[in-house]
VOSE-155273 format. One line per 4 residues: their letters; for each residue y, x negated, z of N, C-alpha, C. Coordinates in steps of 0.05 Angstrom, whole numbers, plus 5000, padded with zeros to 4 digits. Each point is the difference from the previous one (the first is absolute). Example, Ala and Ser with C-alpha at 12.3 -4.5 7.8 and 13.67 -1.06 7.14 Angstrom:
2
as	4886 4736 5156 5024 5018 5000 5024 4982 5000 | 5021 5007 4986 5024 4984 5001 5022 5015 5014
//
This chain:
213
xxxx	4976 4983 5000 5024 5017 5000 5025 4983 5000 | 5013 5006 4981 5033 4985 5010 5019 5019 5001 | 5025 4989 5021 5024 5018 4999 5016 4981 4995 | 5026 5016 4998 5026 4983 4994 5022 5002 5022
xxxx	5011 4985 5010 5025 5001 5035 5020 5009 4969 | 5018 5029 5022 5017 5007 4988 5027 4995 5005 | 4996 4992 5035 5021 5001 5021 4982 5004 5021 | 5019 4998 5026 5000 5007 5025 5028 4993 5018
xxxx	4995 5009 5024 5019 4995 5017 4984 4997 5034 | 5010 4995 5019 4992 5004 5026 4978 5021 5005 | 5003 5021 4983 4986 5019 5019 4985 5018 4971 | 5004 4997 4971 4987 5011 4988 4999 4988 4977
xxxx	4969 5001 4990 4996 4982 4977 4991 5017 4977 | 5014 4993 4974 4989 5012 4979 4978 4983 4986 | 4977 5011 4986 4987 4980 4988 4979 5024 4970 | 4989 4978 4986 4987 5029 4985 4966 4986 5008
xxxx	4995 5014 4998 4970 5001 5010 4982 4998 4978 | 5003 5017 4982 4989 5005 4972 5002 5020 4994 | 5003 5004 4964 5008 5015 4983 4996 4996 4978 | 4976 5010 4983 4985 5005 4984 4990 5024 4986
xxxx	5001 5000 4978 4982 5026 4986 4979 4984 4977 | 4974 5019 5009 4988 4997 4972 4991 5024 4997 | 5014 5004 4968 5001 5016 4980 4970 5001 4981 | 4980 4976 5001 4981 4995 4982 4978 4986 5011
xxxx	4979 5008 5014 4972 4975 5008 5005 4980 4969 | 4997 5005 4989 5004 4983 4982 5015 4977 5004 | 5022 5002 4988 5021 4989 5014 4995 4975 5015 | 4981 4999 5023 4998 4979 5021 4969 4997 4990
xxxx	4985 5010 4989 4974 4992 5000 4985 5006 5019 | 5007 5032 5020 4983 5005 5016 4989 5030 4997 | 4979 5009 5014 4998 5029 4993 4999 5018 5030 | 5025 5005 4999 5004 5022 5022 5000 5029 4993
xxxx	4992 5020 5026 4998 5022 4997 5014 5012 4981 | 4999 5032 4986 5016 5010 4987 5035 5000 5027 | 4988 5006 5014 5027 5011 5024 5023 4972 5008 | 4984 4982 4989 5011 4976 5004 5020 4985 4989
xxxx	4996 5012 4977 5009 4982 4970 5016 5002 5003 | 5022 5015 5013 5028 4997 5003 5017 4995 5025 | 5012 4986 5025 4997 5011 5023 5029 4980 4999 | 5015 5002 5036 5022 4978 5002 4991 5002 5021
xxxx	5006 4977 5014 4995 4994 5027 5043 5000 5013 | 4998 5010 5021 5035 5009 5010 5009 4960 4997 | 5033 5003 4992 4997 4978 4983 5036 4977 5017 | 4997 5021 5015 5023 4995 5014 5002 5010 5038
xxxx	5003 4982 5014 5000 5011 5034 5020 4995 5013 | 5004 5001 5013 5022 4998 5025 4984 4994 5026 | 5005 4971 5008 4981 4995 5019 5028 5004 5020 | 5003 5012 5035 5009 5000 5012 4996 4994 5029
xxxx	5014 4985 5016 4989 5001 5026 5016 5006 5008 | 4999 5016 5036 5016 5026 5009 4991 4995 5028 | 5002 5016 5018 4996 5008 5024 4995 5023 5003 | 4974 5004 5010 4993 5022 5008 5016 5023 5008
xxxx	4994 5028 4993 5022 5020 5014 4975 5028 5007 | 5016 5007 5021 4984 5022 5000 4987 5021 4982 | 5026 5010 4981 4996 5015 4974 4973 4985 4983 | 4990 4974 5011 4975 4984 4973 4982 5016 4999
xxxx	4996 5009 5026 4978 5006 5017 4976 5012 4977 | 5001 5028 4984 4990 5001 4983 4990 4979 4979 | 5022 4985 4989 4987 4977 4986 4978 4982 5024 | 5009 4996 5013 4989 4994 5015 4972 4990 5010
xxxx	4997 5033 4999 4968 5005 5001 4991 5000 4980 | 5010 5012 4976 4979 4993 4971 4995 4972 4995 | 5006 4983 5012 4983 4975 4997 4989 4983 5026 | 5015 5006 5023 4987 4994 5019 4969 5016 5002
xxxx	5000 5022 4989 4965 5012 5013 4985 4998 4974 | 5007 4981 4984 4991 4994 4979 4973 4987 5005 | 4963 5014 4996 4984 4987 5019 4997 4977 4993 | 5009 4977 4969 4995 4984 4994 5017 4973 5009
xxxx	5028 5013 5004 5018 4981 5017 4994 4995 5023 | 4988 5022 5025 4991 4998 5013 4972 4979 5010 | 4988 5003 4978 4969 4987 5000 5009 4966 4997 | 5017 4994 4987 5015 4972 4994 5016 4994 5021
xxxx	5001 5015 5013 5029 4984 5015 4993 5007 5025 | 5020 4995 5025 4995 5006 5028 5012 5030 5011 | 5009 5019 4978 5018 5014 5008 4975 5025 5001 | 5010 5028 5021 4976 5016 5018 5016 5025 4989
xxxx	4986 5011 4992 5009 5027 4982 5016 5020 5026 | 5013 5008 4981 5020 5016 5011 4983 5030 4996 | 5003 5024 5020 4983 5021 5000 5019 5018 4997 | 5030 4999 5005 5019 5016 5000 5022 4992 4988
xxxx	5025 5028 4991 5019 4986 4998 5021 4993 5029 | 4995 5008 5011 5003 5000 5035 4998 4967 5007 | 4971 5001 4992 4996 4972 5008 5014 4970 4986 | 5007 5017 4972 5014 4968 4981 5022 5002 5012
xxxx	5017 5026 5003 5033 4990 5021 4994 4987 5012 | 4982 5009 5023 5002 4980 5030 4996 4964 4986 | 4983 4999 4981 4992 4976 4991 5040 4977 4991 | 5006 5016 4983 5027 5002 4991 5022 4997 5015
xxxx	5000 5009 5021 5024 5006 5030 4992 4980 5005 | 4975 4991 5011 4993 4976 5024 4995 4970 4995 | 5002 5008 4968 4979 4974 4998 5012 4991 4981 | 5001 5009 4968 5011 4992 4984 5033 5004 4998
xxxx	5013 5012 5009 5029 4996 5003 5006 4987 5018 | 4991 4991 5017 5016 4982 5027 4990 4969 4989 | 4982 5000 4985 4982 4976 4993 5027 4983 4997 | 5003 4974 5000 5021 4984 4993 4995 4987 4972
xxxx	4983 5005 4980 5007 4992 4973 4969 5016 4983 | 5002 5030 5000 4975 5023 4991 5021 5005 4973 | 4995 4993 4980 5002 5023 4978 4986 5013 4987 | 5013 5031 4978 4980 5011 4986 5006 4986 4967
xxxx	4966 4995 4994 5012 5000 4980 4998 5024 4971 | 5023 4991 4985 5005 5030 4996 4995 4989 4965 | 4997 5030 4990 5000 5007 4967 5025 5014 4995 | 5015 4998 4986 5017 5021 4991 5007 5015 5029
xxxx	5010 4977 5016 5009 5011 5027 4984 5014 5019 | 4964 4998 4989 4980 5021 5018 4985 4976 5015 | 5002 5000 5022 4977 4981 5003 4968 5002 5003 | 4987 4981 4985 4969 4994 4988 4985 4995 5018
xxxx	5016 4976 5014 4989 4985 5029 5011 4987 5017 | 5000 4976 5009 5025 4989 5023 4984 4965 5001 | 5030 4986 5008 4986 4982 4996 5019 4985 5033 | 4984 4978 5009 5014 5004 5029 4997 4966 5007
xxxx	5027 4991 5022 4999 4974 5004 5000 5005 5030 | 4988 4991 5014 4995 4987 5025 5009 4981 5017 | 5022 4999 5011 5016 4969 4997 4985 4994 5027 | 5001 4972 5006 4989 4982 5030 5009 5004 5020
xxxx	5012 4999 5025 5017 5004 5023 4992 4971 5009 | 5019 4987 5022 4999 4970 5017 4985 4981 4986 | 4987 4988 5007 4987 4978 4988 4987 5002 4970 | 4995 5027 4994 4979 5007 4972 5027 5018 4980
xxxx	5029 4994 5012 5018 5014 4979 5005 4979 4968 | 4988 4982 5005 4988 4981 4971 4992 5009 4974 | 4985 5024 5020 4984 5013 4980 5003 5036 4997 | 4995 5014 4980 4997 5019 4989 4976 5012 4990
xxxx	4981 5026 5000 4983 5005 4992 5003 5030 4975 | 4996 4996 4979 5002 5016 4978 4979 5021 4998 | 5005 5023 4993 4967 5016 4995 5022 5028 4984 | 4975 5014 4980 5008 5018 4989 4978 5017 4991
xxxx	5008 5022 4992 4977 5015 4986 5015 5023 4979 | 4984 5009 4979 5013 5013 4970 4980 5026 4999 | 5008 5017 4993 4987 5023 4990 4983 4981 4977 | 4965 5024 5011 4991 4982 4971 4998 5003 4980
xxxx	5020 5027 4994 5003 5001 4958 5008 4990 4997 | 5026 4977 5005 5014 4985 5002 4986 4964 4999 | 4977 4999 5010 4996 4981 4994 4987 4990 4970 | 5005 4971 5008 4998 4982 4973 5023 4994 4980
xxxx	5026 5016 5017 5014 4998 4970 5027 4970 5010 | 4998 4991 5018 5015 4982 5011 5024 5003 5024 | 4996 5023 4997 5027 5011 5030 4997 4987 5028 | 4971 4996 5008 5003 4984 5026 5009 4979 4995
xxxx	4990 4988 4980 5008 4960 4995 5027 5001 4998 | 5013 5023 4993 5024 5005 4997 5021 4997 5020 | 4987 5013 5023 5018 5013 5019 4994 4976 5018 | 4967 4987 5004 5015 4977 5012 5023 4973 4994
xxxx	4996 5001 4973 5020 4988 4988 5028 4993 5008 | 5008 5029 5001 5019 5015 5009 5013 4999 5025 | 4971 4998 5021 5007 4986 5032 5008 4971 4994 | 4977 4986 4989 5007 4976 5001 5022 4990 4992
xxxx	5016 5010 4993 5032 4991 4984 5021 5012 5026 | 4994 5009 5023 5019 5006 5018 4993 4991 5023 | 4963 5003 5004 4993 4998 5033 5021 4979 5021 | 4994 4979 4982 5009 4968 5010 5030 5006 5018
xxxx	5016 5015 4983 5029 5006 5004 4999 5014 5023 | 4987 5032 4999 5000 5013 5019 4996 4991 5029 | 4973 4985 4993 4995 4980 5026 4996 4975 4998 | 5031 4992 5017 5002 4965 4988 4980 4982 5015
xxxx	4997 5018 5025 4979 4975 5018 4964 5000 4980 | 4994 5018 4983 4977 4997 4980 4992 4986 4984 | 4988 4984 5005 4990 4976 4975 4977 5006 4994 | 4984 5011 5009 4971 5003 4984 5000 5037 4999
xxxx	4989 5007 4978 4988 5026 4991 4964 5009 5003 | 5001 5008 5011 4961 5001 5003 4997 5026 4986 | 4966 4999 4993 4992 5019 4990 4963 5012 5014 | 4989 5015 4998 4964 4993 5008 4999 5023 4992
xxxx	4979 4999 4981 4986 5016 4983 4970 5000 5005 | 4993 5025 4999 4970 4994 5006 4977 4993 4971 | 4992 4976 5015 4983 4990 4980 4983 5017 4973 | 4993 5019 5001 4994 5021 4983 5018 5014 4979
xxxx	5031 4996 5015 5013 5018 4975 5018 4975 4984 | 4983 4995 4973 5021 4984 4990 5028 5010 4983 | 4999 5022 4997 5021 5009 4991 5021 4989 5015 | 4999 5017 5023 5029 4982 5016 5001 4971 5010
xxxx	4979 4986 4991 5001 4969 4994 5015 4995 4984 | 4991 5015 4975 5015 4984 4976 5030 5012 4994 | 5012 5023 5024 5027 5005 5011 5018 4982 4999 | 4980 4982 5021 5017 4972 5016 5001 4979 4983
xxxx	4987 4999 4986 4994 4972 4986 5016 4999 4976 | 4999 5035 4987 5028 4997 4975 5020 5000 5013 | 5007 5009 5025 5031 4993 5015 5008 4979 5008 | 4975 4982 4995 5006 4968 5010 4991 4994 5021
xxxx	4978 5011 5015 4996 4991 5035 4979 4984 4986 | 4998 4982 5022 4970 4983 5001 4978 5005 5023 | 4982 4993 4989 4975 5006 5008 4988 4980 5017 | 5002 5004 5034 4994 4989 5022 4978 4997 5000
xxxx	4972 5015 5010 4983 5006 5011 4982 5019 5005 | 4992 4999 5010 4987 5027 5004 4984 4999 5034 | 5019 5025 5010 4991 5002 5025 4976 5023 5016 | 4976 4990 5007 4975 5017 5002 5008 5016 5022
xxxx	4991 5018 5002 4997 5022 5011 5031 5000 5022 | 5016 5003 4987 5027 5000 5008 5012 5023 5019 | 4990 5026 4982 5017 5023 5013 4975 5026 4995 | 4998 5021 5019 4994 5019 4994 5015 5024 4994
xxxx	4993 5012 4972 5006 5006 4977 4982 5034 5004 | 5008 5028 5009 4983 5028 4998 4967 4990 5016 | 5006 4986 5024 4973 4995 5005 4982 4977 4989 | 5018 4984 4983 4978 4983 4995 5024 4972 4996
xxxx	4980 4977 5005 5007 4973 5004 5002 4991 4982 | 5023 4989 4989 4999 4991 4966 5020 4974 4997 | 4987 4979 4979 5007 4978 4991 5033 5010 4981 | 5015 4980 5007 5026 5004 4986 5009 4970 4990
xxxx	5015 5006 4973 5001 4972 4988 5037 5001 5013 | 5008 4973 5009 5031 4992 4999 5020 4986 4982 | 5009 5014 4991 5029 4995 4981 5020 4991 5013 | 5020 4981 4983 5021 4998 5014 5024 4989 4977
xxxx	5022 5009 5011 5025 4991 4986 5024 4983 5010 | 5014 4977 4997 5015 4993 5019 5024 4995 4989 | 5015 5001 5015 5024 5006 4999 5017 4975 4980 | 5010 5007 4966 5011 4976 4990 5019 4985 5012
xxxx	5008 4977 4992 5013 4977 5004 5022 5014 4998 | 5004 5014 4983 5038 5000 4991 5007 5026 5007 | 4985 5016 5018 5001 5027 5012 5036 4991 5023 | 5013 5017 4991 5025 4996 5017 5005 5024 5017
x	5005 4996 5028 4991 5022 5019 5027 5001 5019
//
């Protein structure tokens, strides 16, 4: 897949993703369905990052109880809409650096920094998760992108960026690795994860030379 940078600024990036028609199997030398032969894939986005608001809440949940985001990631389904406010009030709006990230101003999923306190304020810990129609098309690599071009600033005492992914999902491996983190290690049986004990690989990013704070 390639895209093309159109622009950006601080807080929202344009980019094209892809944008294609085929008009002919022929054409390319392949033979796809009748239903096929013609299609576009959406050819233009608006990647955004935001702060959570109460009003998300709906978006919200269409991707937080998403069972497949769920199954990937650490996040515990929401049973109500009752229950995503309280989630939203307590947790994600007081957070000191939670955004959503958004489509066309809706947000998909959220992507979140963790900063250190006293001795461990060095460091930062990154984590996110995407609705999964949404995946594959480059928006997470995106959005951390997108952190990484401010975190440093926001928090000057931060020199390193962490990441831990669990060993199984390489998708959000290969997140970190097109955003530039490097590949530490891998730590065994690190954290439990819905009941179970699971190996997580460590990423990391550090803070450039010419970062001015």
């Amino acid at each position: 897949m390639r895209f093309r940078r159109l622009g950006s600024d601080l807080g929202t990036t344009f980019f094209t993703l892809l944008c294609f028609e085929v008009t002919s199997c022929e054409r390319w030398g392949l033979r796809y369905p009748e239903k096929n032969k013609a299609f576009r894939i959406q050819s233009l986005m608006e990647i955004k990052l935001r702060p959570y608001e109460l009003s998300d809440v709906d978006d919200f949940m269409e991707w937080a109880c998403d069972d497949e985001v769920i199954r990937t990631s650490r996040l515990r389904h929401y049973t109500s809409r009752e229950d995503a406010l309280v989630y939203l009030q307590e947790v994600a709006i007081p957070h000191p650096w939670y955004r959503a990230m958004c489509l066309e101003e809706s947000p998909i999923g959220f992507i979140c920094i963790k900063p250190g306190s006293a001795s461990e304020r060095c460091r930062g810990l990154v984590s996110y998760a995407l609705g999964s129609k949404y995946w594959g098309k480059g928006i997470t690599t995106m959005a951390v992108k997108m952190v990484m071009s401010t975190v440093f600033q926001e928090f000057p005492d931060m020199e390193r960026l962490e990441g831990f992914v669990n060993v199984d999902n390489k998708a959000s491996q290969r997140v970190l690795e097109k955003a530039g983190f490097q590949k530490e290690g891998v730590l065994r049986k690190y954290v439990i994860v819905k009941g179970r004990t699971i190996d997580v690989t460590m990423y990391s990013y550090l803070k450039p030379d010419n970062i001015i704070t």
